[in-house]
ROSE-4610 file (N, C-alpha, C; in Angstrom, 1 decimal, always signed):
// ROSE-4610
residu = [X/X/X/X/X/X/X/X/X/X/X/X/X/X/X/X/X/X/X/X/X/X/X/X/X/X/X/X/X/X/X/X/X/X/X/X/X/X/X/X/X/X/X/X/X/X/X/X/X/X/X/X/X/X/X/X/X/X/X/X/X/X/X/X/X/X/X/X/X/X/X/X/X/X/X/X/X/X/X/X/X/X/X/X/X/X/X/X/X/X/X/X/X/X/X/X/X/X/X/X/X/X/X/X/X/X/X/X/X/X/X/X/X/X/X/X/X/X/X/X/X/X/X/X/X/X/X/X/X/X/X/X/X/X/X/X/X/X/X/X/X/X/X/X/X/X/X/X/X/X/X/X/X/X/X/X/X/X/X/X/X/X/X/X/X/X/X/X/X/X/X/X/X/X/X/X/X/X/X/X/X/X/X/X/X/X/X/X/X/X/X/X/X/X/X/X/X/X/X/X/X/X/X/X/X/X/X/X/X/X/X/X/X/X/X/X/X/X/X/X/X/X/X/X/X/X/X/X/X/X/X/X/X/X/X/X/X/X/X/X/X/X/X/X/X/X/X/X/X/X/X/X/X/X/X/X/X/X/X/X/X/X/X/X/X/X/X/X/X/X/X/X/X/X/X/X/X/X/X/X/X/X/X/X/X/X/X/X/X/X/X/X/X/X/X/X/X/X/X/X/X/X/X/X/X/X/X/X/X/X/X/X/X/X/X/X/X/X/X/X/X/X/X/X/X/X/X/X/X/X/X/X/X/X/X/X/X/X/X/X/X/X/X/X/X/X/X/X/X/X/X/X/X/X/X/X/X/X/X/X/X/X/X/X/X/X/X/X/X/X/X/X/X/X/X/X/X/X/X/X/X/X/X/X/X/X/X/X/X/X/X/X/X/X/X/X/X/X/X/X/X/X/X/X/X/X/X/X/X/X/X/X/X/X/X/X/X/X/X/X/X/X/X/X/X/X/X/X/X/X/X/X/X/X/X/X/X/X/X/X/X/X/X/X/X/X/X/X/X/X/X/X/X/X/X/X/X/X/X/X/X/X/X/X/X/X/X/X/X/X/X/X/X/X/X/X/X/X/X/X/X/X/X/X/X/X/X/X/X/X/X/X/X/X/X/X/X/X/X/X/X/X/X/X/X/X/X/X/X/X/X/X/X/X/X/X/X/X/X/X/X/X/X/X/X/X/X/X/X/X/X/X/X/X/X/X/X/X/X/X/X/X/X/X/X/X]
num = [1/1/1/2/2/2/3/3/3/4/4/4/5/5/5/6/6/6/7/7/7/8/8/8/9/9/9/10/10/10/11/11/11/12/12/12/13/13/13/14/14/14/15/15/15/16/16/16/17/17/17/18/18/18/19/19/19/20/20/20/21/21/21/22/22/22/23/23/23/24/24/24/25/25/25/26/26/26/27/27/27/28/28/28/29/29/29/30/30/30/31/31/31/32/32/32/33/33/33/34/34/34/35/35/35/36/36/36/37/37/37/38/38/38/39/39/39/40/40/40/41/41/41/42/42/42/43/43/43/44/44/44/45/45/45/46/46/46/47/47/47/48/48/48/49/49/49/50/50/50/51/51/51/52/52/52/53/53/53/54/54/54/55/55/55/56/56/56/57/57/57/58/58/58/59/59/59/60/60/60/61/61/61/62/62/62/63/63/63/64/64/64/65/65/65/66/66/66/67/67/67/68/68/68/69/69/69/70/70/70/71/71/71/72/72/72/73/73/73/74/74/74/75/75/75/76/76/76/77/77/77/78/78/78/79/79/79/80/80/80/81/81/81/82/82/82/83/83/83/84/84/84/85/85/85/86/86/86/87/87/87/88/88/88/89/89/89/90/90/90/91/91/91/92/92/92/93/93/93/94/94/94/95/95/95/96/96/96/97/97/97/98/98/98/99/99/99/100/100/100/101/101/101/102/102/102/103/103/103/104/104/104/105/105/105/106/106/106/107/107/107/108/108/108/109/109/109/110/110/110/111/111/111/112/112/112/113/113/113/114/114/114/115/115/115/116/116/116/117/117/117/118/118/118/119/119/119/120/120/120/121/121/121/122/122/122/123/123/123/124/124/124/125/125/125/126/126/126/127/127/127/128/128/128/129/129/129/130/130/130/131/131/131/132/132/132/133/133/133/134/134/134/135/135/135/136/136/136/137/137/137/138/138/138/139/139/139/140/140/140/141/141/141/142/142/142/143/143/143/144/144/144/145/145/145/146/146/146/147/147/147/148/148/148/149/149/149/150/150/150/151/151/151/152/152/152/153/153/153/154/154/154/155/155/155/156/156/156/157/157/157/158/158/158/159/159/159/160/160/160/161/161/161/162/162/162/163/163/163/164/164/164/165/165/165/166/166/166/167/167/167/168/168/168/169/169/169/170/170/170/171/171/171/172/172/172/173/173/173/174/174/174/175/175/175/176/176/176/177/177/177/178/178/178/179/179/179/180/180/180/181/181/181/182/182/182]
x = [+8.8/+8.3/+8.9/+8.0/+8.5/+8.6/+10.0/+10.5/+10.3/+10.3/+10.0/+11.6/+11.9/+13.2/+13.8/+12.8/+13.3/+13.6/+13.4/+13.2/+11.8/+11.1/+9.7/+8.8/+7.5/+7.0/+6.4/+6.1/+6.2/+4.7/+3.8/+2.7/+3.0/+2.6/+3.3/+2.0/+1.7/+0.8/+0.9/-0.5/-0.8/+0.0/+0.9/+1.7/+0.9/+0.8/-0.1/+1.2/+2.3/+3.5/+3.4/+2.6/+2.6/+1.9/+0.6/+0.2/+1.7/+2.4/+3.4/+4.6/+4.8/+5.8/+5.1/+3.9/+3.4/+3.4/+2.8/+3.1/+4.4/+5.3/+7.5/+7.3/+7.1/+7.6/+6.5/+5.4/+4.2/+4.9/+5.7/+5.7/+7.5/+8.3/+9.4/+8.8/+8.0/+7.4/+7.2/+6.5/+6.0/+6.8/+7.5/+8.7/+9.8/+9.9/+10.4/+9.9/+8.7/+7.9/+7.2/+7.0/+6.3/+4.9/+4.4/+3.2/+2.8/+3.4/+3.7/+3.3/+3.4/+2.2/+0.8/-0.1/-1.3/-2.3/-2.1/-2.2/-1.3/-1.3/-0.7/-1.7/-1.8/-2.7/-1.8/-2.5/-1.8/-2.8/-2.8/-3.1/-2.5/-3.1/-2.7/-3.0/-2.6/-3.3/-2.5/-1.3/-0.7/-1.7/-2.8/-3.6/-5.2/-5.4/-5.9/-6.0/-6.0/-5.7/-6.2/-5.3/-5.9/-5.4/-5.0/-5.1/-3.5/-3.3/-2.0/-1.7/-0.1/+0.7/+1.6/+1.8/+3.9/+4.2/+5.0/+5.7/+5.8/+5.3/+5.4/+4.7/+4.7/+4.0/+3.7/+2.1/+2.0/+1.5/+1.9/+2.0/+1.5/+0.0/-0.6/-0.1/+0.4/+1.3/+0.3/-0.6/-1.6/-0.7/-0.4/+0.1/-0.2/-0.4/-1.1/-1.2/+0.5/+0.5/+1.6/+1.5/+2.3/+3.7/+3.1/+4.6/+5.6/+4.8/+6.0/+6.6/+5.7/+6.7/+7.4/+7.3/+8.8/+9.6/+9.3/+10.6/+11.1/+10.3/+11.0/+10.4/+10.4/+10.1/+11.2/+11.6/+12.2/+13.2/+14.2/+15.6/+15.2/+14.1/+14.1/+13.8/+13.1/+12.7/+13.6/+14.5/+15.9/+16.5/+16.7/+17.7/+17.0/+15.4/+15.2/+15.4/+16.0/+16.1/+15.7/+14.2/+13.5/+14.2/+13.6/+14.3/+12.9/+13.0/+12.1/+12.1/+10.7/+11.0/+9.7/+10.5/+10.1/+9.3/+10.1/+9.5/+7.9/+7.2/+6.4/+4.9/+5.8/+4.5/+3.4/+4.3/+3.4/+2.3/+2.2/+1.7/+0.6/+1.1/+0.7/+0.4/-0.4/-0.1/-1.0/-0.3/-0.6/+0.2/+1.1/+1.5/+3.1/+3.9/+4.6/+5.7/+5.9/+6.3/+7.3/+7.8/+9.1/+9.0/+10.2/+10.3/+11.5/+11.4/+12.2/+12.7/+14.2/+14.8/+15.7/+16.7/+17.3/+16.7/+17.6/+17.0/+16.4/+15.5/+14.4/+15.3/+14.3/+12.6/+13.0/+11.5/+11.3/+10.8/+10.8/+10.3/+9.4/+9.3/+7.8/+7.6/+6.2/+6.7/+5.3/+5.9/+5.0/+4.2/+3.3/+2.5/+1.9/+2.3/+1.8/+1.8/+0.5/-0.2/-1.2/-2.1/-2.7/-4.4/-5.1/-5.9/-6.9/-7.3/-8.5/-8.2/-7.0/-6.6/-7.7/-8.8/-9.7/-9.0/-7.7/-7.0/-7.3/-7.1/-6.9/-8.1/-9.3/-10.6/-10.7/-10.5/-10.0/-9.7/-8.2/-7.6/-7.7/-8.4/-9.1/-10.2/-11.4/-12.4/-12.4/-11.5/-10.9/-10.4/-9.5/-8.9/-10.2/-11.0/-12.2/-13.0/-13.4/-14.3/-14.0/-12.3/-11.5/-12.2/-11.3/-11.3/-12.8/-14.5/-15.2/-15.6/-15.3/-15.9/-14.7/-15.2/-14.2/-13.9/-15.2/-15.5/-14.9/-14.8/-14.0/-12.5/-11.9/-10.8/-9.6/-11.3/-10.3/-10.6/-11.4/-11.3/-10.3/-9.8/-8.8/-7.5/-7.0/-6.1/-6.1/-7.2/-6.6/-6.4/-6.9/-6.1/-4.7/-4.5/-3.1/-2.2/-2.6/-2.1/-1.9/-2.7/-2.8/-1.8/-1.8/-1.4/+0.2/+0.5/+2.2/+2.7/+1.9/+2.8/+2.7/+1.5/+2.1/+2.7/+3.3/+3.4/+5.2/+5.5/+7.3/+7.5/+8.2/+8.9/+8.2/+7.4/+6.7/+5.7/+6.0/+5.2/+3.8/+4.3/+2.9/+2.0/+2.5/+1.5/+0.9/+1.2/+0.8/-0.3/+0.1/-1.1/-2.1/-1.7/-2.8/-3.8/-3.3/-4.1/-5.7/-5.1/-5.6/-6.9/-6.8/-7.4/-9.0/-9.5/-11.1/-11.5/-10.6/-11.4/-11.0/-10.0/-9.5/-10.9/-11.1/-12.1/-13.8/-13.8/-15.3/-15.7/-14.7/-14.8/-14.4/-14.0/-14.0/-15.4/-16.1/-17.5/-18.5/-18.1/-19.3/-18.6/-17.6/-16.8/-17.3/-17.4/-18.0/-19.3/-20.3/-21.4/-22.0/-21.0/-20.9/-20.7/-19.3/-19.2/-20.4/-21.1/-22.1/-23.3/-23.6/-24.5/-24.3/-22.7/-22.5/-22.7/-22.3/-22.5/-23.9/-25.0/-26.1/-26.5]
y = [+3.8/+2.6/+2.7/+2.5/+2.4/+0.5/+0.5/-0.7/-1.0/-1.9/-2.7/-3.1/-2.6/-2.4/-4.0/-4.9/-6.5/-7.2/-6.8/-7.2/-7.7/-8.9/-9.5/-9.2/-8.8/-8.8/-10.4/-10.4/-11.7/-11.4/-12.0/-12.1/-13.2/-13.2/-14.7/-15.0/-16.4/-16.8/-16.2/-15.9/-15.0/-15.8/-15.3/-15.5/-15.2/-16.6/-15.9/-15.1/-14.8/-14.0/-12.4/-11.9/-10.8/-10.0/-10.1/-9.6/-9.5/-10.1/-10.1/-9.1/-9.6/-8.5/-7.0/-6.9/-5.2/-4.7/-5.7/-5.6/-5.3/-5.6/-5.7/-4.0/-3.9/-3.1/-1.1/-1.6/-0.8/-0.2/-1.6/-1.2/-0.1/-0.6/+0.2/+2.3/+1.8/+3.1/+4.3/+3.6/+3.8/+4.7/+3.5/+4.0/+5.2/+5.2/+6.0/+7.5/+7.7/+8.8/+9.0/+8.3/+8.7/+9.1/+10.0/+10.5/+11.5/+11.8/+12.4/+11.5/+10.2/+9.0/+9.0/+9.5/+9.1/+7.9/+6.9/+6.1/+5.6/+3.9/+3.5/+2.0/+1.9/+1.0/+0.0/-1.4/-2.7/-2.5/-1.8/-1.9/-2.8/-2.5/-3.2/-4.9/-5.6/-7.2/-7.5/-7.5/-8.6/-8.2/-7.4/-6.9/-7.7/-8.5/-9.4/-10.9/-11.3/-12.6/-13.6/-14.6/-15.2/-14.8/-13.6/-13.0/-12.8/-13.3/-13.3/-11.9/-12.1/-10.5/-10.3/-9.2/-8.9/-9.0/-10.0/-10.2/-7.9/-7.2/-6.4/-5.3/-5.3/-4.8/-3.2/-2.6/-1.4/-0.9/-0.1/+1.1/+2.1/+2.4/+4.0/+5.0/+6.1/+6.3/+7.8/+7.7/+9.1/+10.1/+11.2/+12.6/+13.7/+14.4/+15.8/+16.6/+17.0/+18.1/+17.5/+17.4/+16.5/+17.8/+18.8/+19.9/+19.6/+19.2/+18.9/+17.6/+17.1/+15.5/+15.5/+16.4/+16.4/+17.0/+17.7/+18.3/+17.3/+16.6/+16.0/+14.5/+14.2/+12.3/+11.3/+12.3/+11.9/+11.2/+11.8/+11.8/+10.3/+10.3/+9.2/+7.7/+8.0/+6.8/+6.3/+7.2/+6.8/+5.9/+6.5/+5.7/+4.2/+3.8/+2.7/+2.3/+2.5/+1.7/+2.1/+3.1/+3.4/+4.2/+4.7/+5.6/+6.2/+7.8/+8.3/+8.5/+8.5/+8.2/+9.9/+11.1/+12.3/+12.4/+11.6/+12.0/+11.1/+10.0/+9.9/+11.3/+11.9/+13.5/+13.4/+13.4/+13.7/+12.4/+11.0/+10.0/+10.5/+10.5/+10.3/+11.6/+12.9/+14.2/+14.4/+15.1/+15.2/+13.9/+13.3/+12.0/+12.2/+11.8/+11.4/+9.5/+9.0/+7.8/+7.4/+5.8/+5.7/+3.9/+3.6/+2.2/+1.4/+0.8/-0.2/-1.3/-1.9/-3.3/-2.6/-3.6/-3.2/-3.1/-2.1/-1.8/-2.7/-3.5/-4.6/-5.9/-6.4/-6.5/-5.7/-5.1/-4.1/-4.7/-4.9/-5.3/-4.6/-3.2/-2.3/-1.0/-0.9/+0.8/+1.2/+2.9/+3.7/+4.9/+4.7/+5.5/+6.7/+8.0/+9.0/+10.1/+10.5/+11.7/+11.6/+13.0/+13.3/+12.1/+11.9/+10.9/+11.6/+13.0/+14.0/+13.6/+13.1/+13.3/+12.2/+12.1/+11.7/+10.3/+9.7/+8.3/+7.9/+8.5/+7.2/+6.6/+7.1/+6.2/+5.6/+5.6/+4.9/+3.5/+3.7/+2.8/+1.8/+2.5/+1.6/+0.4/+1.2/+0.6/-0.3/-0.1/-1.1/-2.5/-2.2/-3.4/-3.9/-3.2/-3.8/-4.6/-4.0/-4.7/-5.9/-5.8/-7.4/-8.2/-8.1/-8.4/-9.2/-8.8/-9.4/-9.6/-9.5/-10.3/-11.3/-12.2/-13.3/-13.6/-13.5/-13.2/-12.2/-11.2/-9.7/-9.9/-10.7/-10.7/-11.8/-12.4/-13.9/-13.3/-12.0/-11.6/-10.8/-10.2/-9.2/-10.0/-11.3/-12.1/-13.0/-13.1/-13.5/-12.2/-11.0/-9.9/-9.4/-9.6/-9.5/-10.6/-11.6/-13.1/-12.5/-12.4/-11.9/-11.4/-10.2/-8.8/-9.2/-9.8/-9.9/-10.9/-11.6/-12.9/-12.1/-11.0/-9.9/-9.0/-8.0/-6.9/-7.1/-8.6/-8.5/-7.4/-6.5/-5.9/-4.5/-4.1/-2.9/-2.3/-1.6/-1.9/-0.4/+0.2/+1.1/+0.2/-0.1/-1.4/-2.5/-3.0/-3.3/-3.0/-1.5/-0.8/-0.3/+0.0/+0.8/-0.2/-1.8/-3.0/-3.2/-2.6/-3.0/-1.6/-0.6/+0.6/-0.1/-0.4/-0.6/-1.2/-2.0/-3.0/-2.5/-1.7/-1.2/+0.3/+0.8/+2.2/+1.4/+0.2/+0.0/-1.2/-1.7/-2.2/-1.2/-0.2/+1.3/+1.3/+2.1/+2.2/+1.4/+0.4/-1.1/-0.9/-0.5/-0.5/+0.4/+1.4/+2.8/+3.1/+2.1/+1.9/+1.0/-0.3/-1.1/-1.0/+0.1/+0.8/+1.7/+2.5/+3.5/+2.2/+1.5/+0.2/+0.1/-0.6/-1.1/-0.2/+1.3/+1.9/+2.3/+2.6/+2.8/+1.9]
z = [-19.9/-19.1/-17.7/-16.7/-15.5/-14.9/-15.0/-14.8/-13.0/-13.0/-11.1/-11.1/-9.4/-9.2/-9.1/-8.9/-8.8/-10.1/-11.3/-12.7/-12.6/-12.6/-13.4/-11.9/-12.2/-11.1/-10.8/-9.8/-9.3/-8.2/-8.1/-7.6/-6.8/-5.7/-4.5/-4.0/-3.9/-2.6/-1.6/-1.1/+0.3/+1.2/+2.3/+3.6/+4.7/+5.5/+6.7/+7.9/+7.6/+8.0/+7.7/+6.9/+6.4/+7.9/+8.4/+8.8/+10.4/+10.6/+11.4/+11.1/+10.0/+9.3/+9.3/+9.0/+9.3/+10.8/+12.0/+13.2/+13.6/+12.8/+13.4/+12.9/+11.5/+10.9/+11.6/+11.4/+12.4/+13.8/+14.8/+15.5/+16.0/+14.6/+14.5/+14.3/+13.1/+12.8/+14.1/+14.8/+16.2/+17.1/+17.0/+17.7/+17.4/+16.4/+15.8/+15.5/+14.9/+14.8/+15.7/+17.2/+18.3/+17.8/+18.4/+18.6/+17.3/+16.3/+15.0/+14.1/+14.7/+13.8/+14.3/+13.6/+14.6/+14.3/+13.3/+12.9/+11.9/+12.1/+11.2/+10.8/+9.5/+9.2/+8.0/+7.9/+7.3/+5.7/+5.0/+3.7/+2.4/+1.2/+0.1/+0.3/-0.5/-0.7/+0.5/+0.8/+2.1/+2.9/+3.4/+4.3/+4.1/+3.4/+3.0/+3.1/+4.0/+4.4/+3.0/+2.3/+1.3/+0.2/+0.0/-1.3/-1.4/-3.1/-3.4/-3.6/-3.6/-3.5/-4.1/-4.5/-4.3/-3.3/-2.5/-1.3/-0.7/-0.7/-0.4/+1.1/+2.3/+3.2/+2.7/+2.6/+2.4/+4.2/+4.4/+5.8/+5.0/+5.8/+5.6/+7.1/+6.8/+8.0/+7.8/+8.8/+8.8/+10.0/+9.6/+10.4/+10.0/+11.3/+11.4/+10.2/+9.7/+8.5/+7.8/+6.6/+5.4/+5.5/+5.5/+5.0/+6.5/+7.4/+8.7/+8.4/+8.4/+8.0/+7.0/+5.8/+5.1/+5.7/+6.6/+7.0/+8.7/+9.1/+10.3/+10.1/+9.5/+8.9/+7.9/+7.3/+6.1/+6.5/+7.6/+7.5/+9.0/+10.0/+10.8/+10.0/+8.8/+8.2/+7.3/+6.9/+6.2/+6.9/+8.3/+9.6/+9.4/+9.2/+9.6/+7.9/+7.2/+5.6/+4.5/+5.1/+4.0/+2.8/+1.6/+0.7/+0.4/+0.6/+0.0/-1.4/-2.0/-3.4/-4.2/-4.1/-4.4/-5.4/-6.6/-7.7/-7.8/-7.2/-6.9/-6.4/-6.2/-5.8/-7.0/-8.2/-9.1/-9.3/-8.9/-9.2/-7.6/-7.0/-5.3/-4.9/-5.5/-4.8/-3.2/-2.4/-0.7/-0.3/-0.3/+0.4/-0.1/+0.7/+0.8/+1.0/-0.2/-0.6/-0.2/+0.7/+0.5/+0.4/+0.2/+0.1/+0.7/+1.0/+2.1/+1.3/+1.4/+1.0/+0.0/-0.8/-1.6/-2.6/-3.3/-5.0/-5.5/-4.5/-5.4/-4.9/-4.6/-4.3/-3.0/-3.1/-2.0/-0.9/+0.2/+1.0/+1.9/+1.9/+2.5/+1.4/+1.7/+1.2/+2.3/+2.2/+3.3/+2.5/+2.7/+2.3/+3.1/+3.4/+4.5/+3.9/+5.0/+4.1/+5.7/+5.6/+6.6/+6.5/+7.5/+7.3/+6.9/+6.5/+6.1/+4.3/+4.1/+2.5/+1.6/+1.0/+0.4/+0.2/-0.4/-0.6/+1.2/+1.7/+3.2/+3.1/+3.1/+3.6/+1.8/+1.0/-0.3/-0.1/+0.3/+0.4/+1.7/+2.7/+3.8/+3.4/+2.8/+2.6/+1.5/+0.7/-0.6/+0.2/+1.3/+1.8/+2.6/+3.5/+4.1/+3.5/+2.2/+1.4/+0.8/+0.6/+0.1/+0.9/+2.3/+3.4/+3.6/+3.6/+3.9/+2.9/+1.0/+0.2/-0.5/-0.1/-0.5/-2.1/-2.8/-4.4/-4.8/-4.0/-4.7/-4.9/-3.6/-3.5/-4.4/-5.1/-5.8/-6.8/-7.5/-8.6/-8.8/-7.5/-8.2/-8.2/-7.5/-7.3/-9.0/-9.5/-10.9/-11.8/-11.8/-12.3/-12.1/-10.6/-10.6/-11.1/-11.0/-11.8/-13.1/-13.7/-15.3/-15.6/-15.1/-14.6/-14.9/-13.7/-13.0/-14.5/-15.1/-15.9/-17.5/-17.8/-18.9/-19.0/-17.4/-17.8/-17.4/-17.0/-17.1/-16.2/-16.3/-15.8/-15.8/-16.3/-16.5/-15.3/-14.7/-13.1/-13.8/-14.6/-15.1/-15.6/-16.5/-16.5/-15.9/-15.0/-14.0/-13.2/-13.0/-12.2/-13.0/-13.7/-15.1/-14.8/-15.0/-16.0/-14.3/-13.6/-12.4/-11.9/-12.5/-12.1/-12.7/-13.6/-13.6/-12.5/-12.2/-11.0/-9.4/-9.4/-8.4/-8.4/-9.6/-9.3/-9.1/-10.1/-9.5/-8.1/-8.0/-6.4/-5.2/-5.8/-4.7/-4.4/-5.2/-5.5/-4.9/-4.9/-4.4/-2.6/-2.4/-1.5/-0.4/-1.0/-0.2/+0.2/-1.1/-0.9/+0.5/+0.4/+1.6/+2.6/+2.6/+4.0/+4.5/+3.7/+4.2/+4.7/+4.1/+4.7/+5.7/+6.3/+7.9/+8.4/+8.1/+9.5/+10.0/+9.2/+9.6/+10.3]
């Protein structure tokens, strides 16, 4: 069992502070990785106005070539807190993982990988689709409710309990996106 580094997970009322905290933290990134970032985007529920959370900021951090950024990313995002977390490869393959705060509760994690990598427009259009369906977003907010008050401390569980609705509001997701753009 993969235990959550804060002990119980804890699902919080949406903070209209979050999207601020990704701007502070976005614009450290920035700074830091220069022009080796070529996007950085406010994903996961705090990226959702309305919708409860793990007090947690997700950063999609899109760069050129993943095998350079292990070798010249790692050691600048340490300086700002982060901890890369390796053994994630196998859950997350093409990306590179890290997480920010003390050993729990976490306070960011980064998620980077090149923006051609099939998960970025995933996890874009997932947050879009929250984003303008208000019904989608209060459904998955009582699953994570559910979710956070059975799985205690168990964060596989957690996410497991969450993948049917996370894979078929992808779906409805992608569908939607291909709609707006035409």
């Amino acid at each position: 069992m993969e235990k959550y580094g804060a002990g119980s997970i804890v699902v919080s009322d949406y903070d209209p502070n979050w999207p601020t905290l990704f701007a502070q933290e976005c614009g450290r990134i920035k700074q830091t990785l220069g022009a080796f970032a070529l996007a950085i985007e406010h994903i996961g529920s705090t990226a959702v106005p309305g919708l409860p959370s793990k007090p947690i900021i997700d950063l999609l951090v899109g760069i050129p070539n993943l095998e350079q950024a292990r070798r010249q990313c790692i050691t600048p995002l340490e300086a700002l807190g982060y901890i890369y977390v390796p053994e994630y490869a196998s859950w997350l393959p093409r990306e590179l993982f890290f997480r920010k705060g003390p050993p729990g509760p976490w306070t960011h994690h980064v998620h980077m990988m090149e923006p051609s990598h099939p998960r970025w427009e995933t996890l874009v259009v997932f947050r879009d689709y929250l984003r303008a369906h208000p019904e989608a977003a209060r459904a998955y907010a009582d699953i994570k409710c559910e979710l956070a008050a059975s799985s205690n401390d168990n964060i596989g569980a957690y996410r497991n309990g969450k993948t049917a609705f996370v894979e078929e509001t992808t779906a409805k997701a992608r569908a939607w996106h291909a709609a707006v753009r035409d």
